[in-house]
C-alpha atoms as a printed R data frame, in Angstrom:
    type eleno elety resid chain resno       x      y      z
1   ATOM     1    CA   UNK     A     1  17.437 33.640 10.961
2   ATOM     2    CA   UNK     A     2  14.330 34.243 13.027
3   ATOM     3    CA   UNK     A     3  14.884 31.692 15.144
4   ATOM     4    CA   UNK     A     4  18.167 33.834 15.964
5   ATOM     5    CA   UNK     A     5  16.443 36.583 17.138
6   ATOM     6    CA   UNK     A     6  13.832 34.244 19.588
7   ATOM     7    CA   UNK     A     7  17.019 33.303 21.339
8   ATOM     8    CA   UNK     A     8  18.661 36.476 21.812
9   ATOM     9    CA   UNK     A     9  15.669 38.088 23.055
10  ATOM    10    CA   UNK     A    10  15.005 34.543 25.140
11  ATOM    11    CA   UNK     A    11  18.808 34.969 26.786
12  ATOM    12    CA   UNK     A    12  18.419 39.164 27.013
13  ATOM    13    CA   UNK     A    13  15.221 38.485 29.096
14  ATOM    14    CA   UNK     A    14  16.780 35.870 31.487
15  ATOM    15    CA   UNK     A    15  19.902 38.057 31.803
16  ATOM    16    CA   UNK     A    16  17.639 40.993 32.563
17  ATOM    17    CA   UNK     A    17  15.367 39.120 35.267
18  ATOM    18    CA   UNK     A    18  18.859 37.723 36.905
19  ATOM    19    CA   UNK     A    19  20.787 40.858 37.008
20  ATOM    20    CA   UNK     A    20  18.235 43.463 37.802
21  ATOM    21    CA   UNK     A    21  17.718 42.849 41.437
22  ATOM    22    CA   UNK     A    22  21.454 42.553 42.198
23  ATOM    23    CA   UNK     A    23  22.012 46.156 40.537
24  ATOM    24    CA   UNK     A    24  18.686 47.659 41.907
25  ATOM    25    CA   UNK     A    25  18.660 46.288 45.542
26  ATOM    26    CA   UNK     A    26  21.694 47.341 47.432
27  ATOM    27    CA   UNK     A    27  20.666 47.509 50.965
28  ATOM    28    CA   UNK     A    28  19.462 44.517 52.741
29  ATOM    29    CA   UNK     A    29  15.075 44.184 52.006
30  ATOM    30    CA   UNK     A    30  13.386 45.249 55.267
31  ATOM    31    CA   UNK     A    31   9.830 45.414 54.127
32  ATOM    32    CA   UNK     A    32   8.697 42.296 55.539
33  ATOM    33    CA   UNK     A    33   5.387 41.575 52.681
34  ATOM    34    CA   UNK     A    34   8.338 41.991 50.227
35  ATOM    35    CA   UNK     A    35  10.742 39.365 52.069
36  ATOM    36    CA   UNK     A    36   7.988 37.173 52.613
37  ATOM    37    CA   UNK     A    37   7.091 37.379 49.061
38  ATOM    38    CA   UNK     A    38  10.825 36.940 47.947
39  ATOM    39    CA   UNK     A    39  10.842 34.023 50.260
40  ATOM    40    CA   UNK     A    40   7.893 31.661 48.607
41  ATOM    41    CA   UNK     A    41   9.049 32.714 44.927
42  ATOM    42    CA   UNK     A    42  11.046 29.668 44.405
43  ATOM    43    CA   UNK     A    43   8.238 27.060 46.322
44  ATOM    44    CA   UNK     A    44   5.482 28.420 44.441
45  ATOM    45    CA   UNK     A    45   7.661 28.350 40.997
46  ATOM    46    CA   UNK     A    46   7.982 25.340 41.783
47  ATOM    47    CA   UNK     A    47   4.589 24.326 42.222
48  ATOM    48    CA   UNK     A    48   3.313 25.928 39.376
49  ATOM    49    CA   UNK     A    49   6.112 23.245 36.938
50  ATOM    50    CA   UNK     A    50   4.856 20.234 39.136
51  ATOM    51    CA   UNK     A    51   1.049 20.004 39.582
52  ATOM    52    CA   UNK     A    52   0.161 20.069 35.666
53  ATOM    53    CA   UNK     A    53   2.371 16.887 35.581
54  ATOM    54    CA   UNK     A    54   1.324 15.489 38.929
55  ATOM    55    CA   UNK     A    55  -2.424 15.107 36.946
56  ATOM    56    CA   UNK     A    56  -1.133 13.947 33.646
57  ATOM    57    CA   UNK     A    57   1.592 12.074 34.483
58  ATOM    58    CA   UNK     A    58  -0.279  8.725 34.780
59  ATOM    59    CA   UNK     A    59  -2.137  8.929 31.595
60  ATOM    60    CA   UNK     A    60  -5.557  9.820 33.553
61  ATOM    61    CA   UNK     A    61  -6.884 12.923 35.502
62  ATOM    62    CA   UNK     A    62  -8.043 11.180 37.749
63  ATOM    63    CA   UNK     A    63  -5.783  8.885 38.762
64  ATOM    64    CA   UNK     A    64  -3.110 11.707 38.877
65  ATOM    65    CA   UNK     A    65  -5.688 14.174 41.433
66  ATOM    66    CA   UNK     A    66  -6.353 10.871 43.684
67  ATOM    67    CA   UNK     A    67  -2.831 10.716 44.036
68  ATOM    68    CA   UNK     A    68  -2.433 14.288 44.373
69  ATOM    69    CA   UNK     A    69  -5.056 14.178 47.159
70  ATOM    70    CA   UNK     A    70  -3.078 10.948 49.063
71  ATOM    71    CA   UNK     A    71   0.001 13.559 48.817
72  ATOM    72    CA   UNK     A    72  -1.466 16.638 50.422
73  ATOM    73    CA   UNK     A    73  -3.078 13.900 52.641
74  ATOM    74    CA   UNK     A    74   0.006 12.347 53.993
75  ATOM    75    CA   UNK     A    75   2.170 15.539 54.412
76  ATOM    76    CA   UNK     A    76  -0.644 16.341 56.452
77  ATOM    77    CA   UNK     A    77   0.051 14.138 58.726
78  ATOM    78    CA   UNK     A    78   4.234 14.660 58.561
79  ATOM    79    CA   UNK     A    79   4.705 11.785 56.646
80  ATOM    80    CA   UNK     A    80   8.429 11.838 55.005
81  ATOM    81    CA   UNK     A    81   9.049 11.958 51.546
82  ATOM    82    CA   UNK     A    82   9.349  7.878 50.649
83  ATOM    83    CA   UNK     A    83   6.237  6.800 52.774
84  ATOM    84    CA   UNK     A    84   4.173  9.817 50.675
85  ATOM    85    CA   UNK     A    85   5.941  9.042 47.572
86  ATOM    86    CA   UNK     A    86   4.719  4.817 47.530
87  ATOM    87    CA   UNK     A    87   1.796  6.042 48.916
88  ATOM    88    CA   UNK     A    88   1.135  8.242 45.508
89  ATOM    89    CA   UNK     A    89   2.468  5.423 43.491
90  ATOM    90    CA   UNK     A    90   0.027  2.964 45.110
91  ATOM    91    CA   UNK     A    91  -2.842  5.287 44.707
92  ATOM    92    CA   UNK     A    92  -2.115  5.202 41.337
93  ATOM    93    CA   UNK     A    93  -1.761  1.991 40.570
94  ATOM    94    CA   UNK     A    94  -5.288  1.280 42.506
95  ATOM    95    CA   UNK     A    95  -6.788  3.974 40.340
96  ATOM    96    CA   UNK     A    96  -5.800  2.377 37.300
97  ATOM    97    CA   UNK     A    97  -6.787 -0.707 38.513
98  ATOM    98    CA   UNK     A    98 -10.084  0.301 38.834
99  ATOM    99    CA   UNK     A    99 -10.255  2.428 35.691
100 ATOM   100    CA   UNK     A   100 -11.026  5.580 37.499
């Protein structure tokens, strides 16, 4: 029965956080800090779900922050996505061979 309750509160919450703005906010935002801030939400969600797993995904720290590094690296330089992507994979797959 408890478990009951952790989902209704779970789904009241996520209702709530969904629903809120589009009853509060009626007018278009013009304070720029807050559409700046509205804008980066979703990137820096998303970065928050992908880095733990960019370090742990290979089994080793290390291996997973040298290929982290090789990432930032490469979209540096305006790589696209598949010549950063092999590029990870390979520095992963060095790492590992060298027991890093």
């Amino acid at each position: 029965m408890n478990a009951w309750r952790y989902i209704l509160v779970m789904a009241a919450v996520t209702y709530a956080v969904r629903v809120l703005p589009l009853t509060l906010i009626r007018r278009p935002v013009t304070n720029r800090f807050l559409k700046s801030f509205l804008y980066y939400v979703p990137y820096v969600t998303l970065a928050v779900m992908t880095f733990p797993a960019i370090l742990h995904a290979s089994g080793s720290v290390t291996a997973g922050f040298l290929a982290f590094a090789v990432g930032i690296l490469f979209c540096w330089k305006n790589a696209g996505l598949f010549p950063t992507s092999i590029a990870c994979c390979v520095a992963v797959l060095a790492a590992q061979l060298l027991h890093l």
